[in-house]
C-alpha positions, -999 to +999 in steps of 0.1 A: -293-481+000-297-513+021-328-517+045-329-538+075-358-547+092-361-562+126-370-601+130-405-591+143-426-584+118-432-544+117-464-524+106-454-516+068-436-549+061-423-555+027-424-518+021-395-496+018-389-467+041-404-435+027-379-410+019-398-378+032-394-399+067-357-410+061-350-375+055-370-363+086-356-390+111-321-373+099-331-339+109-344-346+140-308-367+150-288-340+136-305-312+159-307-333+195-289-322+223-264-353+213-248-343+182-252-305+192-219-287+187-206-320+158-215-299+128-184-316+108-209-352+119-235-341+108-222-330+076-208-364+074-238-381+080-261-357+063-241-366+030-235-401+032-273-405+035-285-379+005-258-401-014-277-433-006-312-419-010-300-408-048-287-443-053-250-434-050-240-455-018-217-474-040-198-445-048-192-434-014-155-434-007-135-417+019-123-392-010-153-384-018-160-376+016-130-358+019-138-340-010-174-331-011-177-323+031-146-310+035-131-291+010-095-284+000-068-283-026-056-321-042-027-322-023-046-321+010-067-350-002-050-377+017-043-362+048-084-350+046-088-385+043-075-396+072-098-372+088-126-390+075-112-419+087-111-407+122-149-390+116-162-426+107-153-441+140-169-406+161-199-406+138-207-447+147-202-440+187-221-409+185-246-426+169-248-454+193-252-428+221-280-405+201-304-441+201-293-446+238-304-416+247-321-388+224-333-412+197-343-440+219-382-440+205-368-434+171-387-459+144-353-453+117-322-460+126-292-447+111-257-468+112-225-465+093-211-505+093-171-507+100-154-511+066-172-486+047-192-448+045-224-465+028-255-460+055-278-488+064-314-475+071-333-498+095-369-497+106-379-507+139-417-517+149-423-484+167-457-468+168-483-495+170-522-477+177-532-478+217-558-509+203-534-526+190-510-525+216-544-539+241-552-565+215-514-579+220-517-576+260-552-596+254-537-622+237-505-623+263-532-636+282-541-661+270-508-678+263-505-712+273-487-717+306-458-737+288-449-709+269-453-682+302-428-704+321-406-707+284-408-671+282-401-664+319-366-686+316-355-663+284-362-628+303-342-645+333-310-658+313-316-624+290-312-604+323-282-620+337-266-617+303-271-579+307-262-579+338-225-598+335-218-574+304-228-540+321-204-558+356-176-560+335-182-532+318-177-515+352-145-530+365-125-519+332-128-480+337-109-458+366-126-468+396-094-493+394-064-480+410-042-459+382-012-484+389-038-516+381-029-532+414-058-550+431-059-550+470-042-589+473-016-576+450-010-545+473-012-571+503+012-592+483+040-562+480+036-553+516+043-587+528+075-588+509+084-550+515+067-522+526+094-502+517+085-512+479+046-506+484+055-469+498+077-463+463+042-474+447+021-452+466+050-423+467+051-426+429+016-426+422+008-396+438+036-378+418+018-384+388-014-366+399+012-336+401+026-332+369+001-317+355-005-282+348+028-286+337+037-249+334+036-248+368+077-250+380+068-250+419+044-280+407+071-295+389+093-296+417+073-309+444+065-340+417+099-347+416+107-345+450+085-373+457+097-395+423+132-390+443+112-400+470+103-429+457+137-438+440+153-441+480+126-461+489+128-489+465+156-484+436+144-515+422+106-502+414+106-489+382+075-461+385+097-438+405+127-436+379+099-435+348+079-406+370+112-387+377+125-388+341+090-375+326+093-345+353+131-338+347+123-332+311+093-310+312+115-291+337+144-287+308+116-279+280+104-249+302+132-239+318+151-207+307+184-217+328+205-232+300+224-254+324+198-265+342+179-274+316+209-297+300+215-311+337+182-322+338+176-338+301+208-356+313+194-365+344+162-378+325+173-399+305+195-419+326+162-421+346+147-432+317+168-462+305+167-475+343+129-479+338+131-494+309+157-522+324+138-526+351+098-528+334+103-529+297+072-542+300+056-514+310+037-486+294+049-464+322+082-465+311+076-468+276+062-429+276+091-418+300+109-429+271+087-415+246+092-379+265+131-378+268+131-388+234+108-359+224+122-335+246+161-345+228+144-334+197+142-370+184+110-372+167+108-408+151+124-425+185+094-404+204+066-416+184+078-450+182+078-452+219+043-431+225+027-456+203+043-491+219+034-475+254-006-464+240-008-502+229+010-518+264-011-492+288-043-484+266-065-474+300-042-462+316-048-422+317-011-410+328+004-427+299-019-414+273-010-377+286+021-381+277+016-404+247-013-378+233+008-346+233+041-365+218+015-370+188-002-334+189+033-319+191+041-342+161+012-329+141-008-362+140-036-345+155-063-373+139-043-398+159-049-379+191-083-373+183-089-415+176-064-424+208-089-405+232-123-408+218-114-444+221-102-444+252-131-419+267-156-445+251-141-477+272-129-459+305-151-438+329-133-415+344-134-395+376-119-363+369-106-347+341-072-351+321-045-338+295-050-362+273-085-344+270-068-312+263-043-327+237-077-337+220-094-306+219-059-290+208-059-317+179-094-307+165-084-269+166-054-279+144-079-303+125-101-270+119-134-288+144-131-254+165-171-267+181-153-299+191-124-280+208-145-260+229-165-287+238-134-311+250-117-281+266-152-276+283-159-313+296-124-308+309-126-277+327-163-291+340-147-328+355-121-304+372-093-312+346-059-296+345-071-253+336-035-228+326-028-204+301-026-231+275-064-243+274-074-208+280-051-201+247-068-228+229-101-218+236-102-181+229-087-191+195-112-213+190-142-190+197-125-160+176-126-187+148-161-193+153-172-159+152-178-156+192-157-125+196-172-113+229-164-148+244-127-147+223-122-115+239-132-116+274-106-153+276-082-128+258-084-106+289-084-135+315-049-147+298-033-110+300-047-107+338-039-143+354-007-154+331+004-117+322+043-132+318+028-164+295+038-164+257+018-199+246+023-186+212+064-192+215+066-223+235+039-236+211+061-229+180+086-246+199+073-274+206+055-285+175+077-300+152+065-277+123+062-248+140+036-232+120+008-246+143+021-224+171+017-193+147-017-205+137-027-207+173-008-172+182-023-153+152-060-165+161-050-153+198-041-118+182-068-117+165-087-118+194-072-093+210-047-108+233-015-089+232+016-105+240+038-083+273+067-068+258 
């Protein structure tokens, strides 16, 4: 076990950090209100630091991990692995966050370094007597005016470097317009057409009606105003991109056979004439990621989610798109890194389906505390609610033992979606379509009965 100490000189110096207090510092992070509800993290963490304390930080691997916190037979080992993987990344920002907030007075510090599971176990100078503490303010005192005026400089520049981080901090989230466009741009497109700044605005508004996608009226009215947007400006890409996403979810849901060939056809001609106008674009990229799923063409639709994720990474309306392809796919710890990633760099004003995928992912992933929680933060930022989160999260508390909660979701489902079978479409939309039984025989089991 490495221990780092601060530059000023702490209380104990030279001596290493008692275990009896390691091992209480760990409880007390594991039970805050921050890793509440992360019980596969604090596993993690739990282990990785026994390991260490034993003098086994140099056998820590992510298959043994894998192994020893999460269970399974050999031939799951790599795909556990990955899991870790993903874990090892949530475990650092949660632990940045607990020493933000809950552990802020905390004299050890836990971190996991990027490019390994071994813990380093710092000390910080926390605790100094009340005398102390006066004796230092005494002898501030008495500094020599040199040093005040020194000193007065630092906490100045110190200040504005806080300040210019935390600035730009704040102009990367969503308080920036979805389509990135900043008002002189907007003033630019106007000047040259305001026939082209209406597709803009015509198509951006679509996109806040996509989702819930089950809902057909919904889907309608989104692509009337794609078309919309089409007549006003042929030539801007968002509307084509906007219509072909809508014109496929329409043909996945759809029970009309013709219409639903009509509009995957429709779709992806829509589709290509994004992608020749703004191949740039991570817009179009996912529009071309969803025909390509929707056509059953599973290595063209990843492909394409993952070129538009790295084009468009804050941009929320591609990852919706871009995060179920993967769920759908089965790479639920892909979903799972995509958004905590992109919930850690962009604050964001409402709620969205990429938030959904997530908590969908860590069901599939077996975290059923982390998918209530992200279908919760969801529904509470006044994300997309339907019959599918609702699914997810009775299964999820009927896997956790909740049964009252499992049950009374169970009855919600039957009384507001009486007509919805989530178990089917799901088993038709997953590539292997044994995660939509999985989810439908949790929902049984929680007494939701599928109408006739």
């Amino acid at each position: 076990m490495e221990v780092f100490r601060d530059k000023s000189p702490p209380l104990n110096e030279g001596v290493a950090p008692d275990t009896k207090d390691v091992r209480a510092a760990l409880q007390r992070l594991v039970r805050s209100s921050t890793f509440a509800g992360s019980q596969r993290l604090q596993d993690f963490l739990v282990y990785v630091v026994e390991e260490s304390l034993n003098g086994r930080a140099d056998e820590i691997r992510a298959k043994t991990i894998a192994m020893d916190v999460y269970g399974g037979t050999v031939a799951e080992m790599a795909r556990r692995e990955n899991v870790v993987r993903v874990d090892a990344g949530r475990l650092r920002r949660k632990l940045a966050e607990y020493y933000a907030e809950d552990g802020r007075d905390e004299g050890t510090v836990f971190d996991l370094p990027k490019g390994g599971y071994a813990p380093q176990i710092s000390i910080k100078p926390l605790g100094r007597s009340k005398t102390e503490l006066r004796e230092r303010q005494n002898k501030s005192r008495t500094w020599p005016r040199p040093f005040i005026v020194i000193a007065g400089i630092f906490v100045l520049v110190c200040f504005a470097t806080v300040f210019v981080l935390v600035s730009t901090k704040e102009k990367v989230p969503a308080s920036l317009p979805i389509d990135g466009l900043s008002r002189d741009e907007r003033g630019a497109i106007f000047d040259a057409s305001p026939m082209r700044l209406q597709a803009v605005n015509l198509a951006n508004s679509g996109r806040d009606l996509i989702f819930p996608a089950l809902e057909l009226a919904r889907l309608n009215a989104a692509l009337t105003i794609f078309k919309a947007a089409i007549e006003s400006d042929d030539s801007y890409f968002g509307g084509h991109a906007g219509a072909a996403q809508v014109a496929s979810t329409i043909s996945l849901l759809t029970s009309d056979t013709d219409l639903s060939r009509d509009m995957l056809r429709y779709a992806d001609t829509q589709a290509s004439r994004a992608i020749d106008l703004a191949p740039e674009s991570g817009w179009s990229q996912s529009a071309k990621a969803w025909v390509e799923f929707t056509k059953g063409n599973w290595p063209e639709a990843v492909k394409f989610s993952y070129r538009a994720q790295r084009l468009a990474p804050n941009d929320v309306h591609v990852l919706e798109f871009v995060s179920l392809i993967l769920l759908y796919s089965g790479s639920f710890e892909q979903v799972v890194e995509i958004s905590e990633e992109t919930l850690s760099e962009v604050v964001l004003d409402r709620g969205y389906v990429f938030q959904n995928a997530m908590g969908s992912a860590k069901f599939h992933l077996k975290d059923f505390e982390g998918a209530v929680s992200a279908f919760k933060q969801v529904t509470e930022k006044g994300g997309p609610v339907g019959p599918v989160s609702v699914a997810y999260l009775m299964a999820a508390h009927q896997m956790l033992g909740n049964e009252s909660k499992a049950k009374s979701l169970s009855e919600k489902l039957s009384r507001e979606w009486p007509d919805s079978r989530v178990d089917l479409l799901f088993q038709r939309l997953f590539e292997n379509p044994k995660y939509g039984v999985e989810l439908g025989d949790a929902m049984k089991r929680a007494g939701w009965k599928p109408k006739g």
